[in-house]
TORKOL-4160 file (C-alpha; in steps of 0.2 Angstrom, whole numbers, padded with zeros to 4 digits, m for minus):
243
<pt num="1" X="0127" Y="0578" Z="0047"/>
<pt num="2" X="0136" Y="0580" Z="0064"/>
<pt num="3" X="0151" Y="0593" Z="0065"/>
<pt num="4" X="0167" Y="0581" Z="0069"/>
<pt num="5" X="0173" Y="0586" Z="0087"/>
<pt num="6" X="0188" Y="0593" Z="0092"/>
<pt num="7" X="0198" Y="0576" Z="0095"/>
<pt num="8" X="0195" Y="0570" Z="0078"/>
<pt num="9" X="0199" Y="0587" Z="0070"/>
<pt num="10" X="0217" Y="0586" Z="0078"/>
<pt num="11" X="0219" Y="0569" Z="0076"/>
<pt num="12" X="0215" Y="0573" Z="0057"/>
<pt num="13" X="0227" Y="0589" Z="0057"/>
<pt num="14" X="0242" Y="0577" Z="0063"/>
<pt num="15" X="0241" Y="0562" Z="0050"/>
<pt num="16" X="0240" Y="0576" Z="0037"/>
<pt num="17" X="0256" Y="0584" Z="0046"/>
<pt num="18" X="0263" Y="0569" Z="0048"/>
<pt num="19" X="0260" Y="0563" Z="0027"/>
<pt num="20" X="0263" Y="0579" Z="0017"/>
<pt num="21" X="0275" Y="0596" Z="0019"/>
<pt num="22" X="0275" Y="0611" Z="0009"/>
<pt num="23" X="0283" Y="0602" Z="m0005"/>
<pt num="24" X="0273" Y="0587" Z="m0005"/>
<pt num="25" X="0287" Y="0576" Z="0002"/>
<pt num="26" X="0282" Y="0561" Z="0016"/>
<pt num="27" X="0285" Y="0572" Z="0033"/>
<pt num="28" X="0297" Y="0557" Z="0043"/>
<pt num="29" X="0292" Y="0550" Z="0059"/>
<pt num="30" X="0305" Y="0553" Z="0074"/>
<pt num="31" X="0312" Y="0535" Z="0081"/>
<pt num="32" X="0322" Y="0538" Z="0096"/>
<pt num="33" X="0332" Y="0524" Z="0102"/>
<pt num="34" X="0351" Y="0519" Z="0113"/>
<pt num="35" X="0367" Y="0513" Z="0109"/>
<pt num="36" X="0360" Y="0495" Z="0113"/>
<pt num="37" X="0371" Y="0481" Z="0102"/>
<pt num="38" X="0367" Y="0471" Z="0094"/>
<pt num="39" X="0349" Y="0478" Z="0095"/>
<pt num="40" X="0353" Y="0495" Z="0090"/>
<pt num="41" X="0368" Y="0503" Z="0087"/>
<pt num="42" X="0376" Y="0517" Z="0077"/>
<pt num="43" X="0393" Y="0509" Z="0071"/>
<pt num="44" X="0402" Y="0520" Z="0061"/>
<pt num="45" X="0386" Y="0534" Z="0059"/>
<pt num="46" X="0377" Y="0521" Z="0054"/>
<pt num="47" X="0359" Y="0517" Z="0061"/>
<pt num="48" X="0360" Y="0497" Z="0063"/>
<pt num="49" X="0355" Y="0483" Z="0075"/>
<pt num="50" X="0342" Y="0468" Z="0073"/>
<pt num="51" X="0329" Y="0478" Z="0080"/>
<pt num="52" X="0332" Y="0493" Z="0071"/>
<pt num="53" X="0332" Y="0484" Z="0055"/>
<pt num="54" X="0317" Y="0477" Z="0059"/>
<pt num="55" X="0308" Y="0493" Z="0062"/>
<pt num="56" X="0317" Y="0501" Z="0050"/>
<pt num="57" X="0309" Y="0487" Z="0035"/>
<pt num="58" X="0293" Y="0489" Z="0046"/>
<pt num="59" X="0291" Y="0507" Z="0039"/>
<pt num="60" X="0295" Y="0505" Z="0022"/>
<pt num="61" X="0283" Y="0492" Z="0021"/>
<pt num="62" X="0270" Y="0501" Z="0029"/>
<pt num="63" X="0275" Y="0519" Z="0017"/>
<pt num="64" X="0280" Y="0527" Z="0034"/>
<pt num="65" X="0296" Y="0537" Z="0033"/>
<pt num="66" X="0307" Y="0535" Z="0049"/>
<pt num="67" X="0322" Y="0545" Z="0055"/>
<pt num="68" X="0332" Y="0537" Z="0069"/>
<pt num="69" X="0337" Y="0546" Z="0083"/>
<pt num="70" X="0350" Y="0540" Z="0095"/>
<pt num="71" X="0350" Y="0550" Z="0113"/>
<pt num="72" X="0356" Y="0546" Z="0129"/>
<pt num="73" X="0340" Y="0532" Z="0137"/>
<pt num="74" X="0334" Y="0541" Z="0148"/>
<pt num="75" X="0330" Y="0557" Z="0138"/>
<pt num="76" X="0325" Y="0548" Z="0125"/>
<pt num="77" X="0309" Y="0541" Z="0136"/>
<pt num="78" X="0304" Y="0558" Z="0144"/>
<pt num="79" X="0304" Y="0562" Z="0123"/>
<pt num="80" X="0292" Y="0549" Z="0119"/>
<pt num="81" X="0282" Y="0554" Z="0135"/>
<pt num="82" X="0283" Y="0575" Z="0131"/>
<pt num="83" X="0276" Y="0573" Z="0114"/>
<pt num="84" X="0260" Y="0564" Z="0104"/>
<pt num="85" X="0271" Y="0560" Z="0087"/>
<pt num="86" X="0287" Y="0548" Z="0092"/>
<pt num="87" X="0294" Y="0530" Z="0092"/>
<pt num="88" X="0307" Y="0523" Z="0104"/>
<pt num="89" X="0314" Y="0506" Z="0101"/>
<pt num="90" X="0320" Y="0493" Z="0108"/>
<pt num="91" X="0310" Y="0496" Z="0123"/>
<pt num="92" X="0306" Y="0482" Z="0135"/>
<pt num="93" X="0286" Y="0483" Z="0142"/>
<pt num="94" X="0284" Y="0482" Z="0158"/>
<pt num="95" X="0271" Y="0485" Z="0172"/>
<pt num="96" X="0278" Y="0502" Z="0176"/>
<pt num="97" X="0279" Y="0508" Z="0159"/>
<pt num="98" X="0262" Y="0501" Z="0154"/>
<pt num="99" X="0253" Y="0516" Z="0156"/>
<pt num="100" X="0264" Y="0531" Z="0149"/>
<pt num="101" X="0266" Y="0519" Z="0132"/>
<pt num="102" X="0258" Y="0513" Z="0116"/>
<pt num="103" X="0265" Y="0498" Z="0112"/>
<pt num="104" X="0266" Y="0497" Z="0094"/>
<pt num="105" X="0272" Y="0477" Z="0092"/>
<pt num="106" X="0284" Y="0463" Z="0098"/>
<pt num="107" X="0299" Y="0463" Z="0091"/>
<pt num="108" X="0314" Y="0451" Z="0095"/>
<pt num="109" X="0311" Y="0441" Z="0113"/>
<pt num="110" X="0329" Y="0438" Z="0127"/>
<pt num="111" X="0334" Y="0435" Z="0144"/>
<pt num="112" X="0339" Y="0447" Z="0156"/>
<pt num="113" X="0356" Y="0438" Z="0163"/>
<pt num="114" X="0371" Y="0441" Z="0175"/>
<pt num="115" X="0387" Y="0440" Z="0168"/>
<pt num="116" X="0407" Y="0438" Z="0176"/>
<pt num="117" X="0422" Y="0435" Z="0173"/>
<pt num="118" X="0425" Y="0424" Z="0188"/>
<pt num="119" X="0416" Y="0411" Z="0192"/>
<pt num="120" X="0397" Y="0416" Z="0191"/>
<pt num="121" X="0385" Y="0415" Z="0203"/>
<pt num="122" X="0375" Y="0401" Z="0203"/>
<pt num="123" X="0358" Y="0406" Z="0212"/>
<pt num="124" X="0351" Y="0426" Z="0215"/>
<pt num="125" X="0357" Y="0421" Z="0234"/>
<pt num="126" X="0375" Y="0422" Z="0229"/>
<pt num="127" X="0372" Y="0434" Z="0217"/>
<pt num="128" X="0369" Y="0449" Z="0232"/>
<pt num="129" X="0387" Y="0447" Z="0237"/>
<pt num="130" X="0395" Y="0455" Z="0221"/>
<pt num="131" X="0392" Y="0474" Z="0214"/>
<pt num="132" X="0383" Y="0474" Z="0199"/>
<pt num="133" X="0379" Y="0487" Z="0186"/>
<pt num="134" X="0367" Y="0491" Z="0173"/>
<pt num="135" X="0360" Y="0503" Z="0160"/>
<pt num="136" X="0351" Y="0519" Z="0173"/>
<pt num="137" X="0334" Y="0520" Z="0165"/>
<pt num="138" X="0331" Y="0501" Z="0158"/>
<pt num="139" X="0319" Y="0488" Z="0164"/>
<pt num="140" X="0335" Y="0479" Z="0172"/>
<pt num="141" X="0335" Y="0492" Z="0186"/>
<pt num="142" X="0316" Y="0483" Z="0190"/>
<pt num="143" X="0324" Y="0466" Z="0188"/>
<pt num="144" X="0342" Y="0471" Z="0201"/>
<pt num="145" X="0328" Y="0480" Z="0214"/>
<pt num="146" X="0316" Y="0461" Z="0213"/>
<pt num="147" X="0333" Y="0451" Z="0215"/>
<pt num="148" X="0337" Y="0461" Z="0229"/>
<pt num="149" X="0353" Y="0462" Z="0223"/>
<pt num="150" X="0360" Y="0476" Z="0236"/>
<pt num="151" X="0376" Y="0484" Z="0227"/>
<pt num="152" X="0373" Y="0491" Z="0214"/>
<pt num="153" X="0380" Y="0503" Z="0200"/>
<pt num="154" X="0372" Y="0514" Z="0187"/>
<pt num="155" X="0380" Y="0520" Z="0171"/>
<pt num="156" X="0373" Y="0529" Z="0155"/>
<pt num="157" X="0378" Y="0516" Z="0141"/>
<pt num="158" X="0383" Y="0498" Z="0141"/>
<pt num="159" X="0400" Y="0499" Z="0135"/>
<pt num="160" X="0402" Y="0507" Z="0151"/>
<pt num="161" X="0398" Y="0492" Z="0159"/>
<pt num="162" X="0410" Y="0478" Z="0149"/>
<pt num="163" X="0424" Y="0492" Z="0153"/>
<pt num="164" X="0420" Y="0491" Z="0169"/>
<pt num="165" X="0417" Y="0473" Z="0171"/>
<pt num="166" X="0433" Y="0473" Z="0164"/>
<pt num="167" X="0445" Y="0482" Z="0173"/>
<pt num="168" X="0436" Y="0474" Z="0191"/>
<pt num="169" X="0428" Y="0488" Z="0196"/>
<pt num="170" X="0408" Y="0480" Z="0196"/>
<pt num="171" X="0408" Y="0461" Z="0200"/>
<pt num="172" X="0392" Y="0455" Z="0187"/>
<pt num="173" X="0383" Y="0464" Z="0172"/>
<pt num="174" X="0366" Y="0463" Z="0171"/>
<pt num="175" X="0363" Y="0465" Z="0152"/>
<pt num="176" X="0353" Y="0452" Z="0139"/>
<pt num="177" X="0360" Y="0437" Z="0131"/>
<pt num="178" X="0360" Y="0445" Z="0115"/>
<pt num="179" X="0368" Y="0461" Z="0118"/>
<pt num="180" X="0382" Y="0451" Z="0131"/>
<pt num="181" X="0395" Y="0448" Z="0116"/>
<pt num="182" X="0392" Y="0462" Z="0107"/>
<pt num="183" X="0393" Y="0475" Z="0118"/>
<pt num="184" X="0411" Y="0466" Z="0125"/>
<pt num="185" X="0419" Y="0464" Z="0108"/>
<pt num="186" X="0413" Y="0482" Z="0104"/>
<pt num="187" X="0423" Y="0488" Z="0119"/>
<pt num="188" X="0440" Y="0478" Z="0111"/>
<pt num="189" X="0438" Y="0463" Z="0122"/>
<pt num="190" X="0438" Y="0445" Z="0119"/>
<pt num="191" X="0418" Y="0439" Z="0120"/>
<pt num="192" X="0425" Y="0423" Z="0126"/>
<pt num="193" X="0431" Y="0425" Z="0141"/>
<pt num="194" X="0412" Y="0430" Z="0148"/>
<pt num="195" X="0402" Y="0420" Z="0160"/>
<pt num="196" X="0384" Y="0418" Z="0163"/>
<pt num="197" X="0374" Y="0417" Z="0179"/>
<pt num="198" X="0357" Y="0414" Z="0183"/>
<pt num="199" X="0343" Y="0423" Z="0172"/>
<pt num="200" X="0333" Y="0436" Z="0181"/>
<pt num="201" X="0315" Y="0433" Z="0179"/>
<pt num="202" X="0305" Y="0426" Z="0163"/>
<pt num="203" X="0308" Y="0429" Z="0145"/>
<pt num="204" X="0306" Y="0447" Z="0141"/>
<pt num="205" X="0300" Y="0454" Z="0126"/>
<pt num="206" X="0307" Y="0472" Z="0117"/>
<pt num="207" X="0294" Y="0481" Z="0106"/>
<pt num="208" X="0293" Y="0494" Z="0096"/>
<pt num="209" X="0283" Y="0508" Z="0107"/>
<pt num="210" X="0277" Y="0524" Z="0105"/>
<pt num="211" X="0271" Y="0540" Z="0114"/>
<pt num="212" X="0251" Y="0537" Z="0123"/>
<pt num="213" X="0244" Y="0549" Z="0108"/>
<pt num="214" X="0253" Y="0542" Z="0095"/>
<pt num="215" X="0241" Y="0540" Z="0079"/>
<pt num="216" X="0234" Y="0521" Z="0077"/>
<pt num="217" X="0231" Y="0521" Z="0062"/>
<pt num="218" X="0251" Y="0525" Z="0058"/>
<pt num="219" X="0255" Y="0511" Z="0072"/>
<pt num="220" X="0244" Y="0497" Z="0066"/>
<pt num="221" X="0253" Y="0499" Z="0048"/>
<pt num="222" X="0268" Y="0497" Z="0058"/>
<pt num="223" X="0261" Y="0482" Z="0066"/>
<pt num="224" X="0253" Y="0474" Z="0051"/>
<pt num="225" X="0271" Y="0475" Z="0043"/>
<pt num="226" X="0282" Y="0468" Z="0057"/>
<pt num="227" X="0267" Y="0451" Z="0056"/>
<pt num="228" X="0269" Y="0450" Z="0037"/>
<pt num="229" X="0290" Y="0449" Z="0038"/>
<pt num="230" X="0284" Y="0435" Z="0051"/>
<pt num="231" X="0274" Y="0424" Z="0040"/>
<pt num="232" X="0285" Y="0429" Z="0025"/>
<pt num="233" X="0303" Y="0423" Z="0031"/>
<pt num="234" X="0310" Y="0440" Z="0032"/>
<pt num="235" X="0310" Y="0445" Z="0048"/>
<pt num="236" X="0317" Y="0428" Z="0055"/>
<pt num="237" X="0331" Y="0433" Z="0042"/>
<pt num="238" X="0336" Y="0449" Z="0051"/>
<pt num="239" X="0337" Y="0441" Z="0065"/>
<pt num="240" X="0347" Y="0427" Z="0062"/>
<pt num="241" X="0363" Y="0439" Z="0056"/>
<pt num="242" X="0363" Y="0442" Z="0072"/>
<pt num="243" X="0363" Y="0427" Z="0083"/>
């Protein structure tokens, strides 16, 4: 019988690191992710958010123990990319991320939209004349560069962005149409005084992602889970709370 090789051996030494500890207890799985309302968030210390509650029923479907992180975005990506054993959520695939990703499954689909207080825009064109800002590190810095949208701002969290939309310091948001009133009401402001422009490209889609080396065979469960809340009702549940 041949020896397995030295891939295999490793990939066998991290399940087994991953499914036991010294006192026979499930080791968890890391799940990074960002303040993101209403698709994950931290409200009180408590993990929450559509997506998160769809990942987090993913797991204990699949008997994979997860522990939710919440870091600033950016670091939470150069985690997922420094190590062979982490999730990130909710993360939007794009064609520069392709590569340095496994993507685990689809989870919740939105659009990618400008949002005012004044009048919106109505086209990209007039769009270029107002200072926008966004999340540093998101896939809505790919969108603003493709928009040629000219003036733009960066900040580390969204509720930096609905404060500063609101006190007239940036001129549009670029955000989703599902995080728009919850990130504004979060900040203590009144949802209904927001105004939407033109969407910024196609539907996009946020999965649930995980480093390049990240075991399959754990991912696929994953996987197998978030299509069986599908076809049983459950994960149209979740979301639904939330729209």
């Amino acid at each position: 019988m041949r020896r397995p090789t030295i891939p295999i051996v490793c990939m066998l030494a991290l399940l087994a690191l991953l499914f036991s500890s010294p006192g026979g207890a499930q080791q968890s799985i890391k799940v990074v992710a960002a303040e993101f309302p209403p698709l994950t968030t931290k409200a009180g210390g408590q993990p929450g958010g559509v997506v998160l509650e769809v990942v987090r029923e993913a797991g204990r479907r699949a008997g994979v123990a997860l522990e939710f992180s919440f870091l600033p975005w950016e670091r939470a990506q150069l985690e997922v990319q420094a190590r062979n054993d982490v999730l990130i959520i909710p993360f939007t695939r794009t064609p520069s991320r392709e590569a340095q990703y496994q993507w685990v499954a689809p989870v919740l689909e939105f659009h990618t939209v400008l949002v005012t207080l004044a009048n919106p825009p109505s086209s990209i064109e007039e769009a270029r004349m107002l200072v926008v800002g966004y999340v540093r590190g998101t896939s809505f810095t790919d969108e603003a560069k493709q928009a040629g949208l000219p003036y733009v701002e960066e900040s580390n969290d969204d509720l930096t962005n609905a404060r500063k939309l609101k006190l007239g310091r940036i001129g549009a948001w670029i955000t989703t149409d599902l995080m728009a009133r919850g990130v504004y009401r979060e900040a203590g402001f009144d949802p209904a005084e927001l105004k939407y422009g033109p969407d910024l490209g196609p539907v996009k889609i946020s999965y649930v992602a995980a480093s390049r080396d990240f075991p399959k065979e754990i991912a696929n469960r994953i996987a197998n889970a978030i299509s069986q809340m599908r076809a049983d009702g459950s994960y149209q549940a979740i979301v639904k709370r939330y729209r």
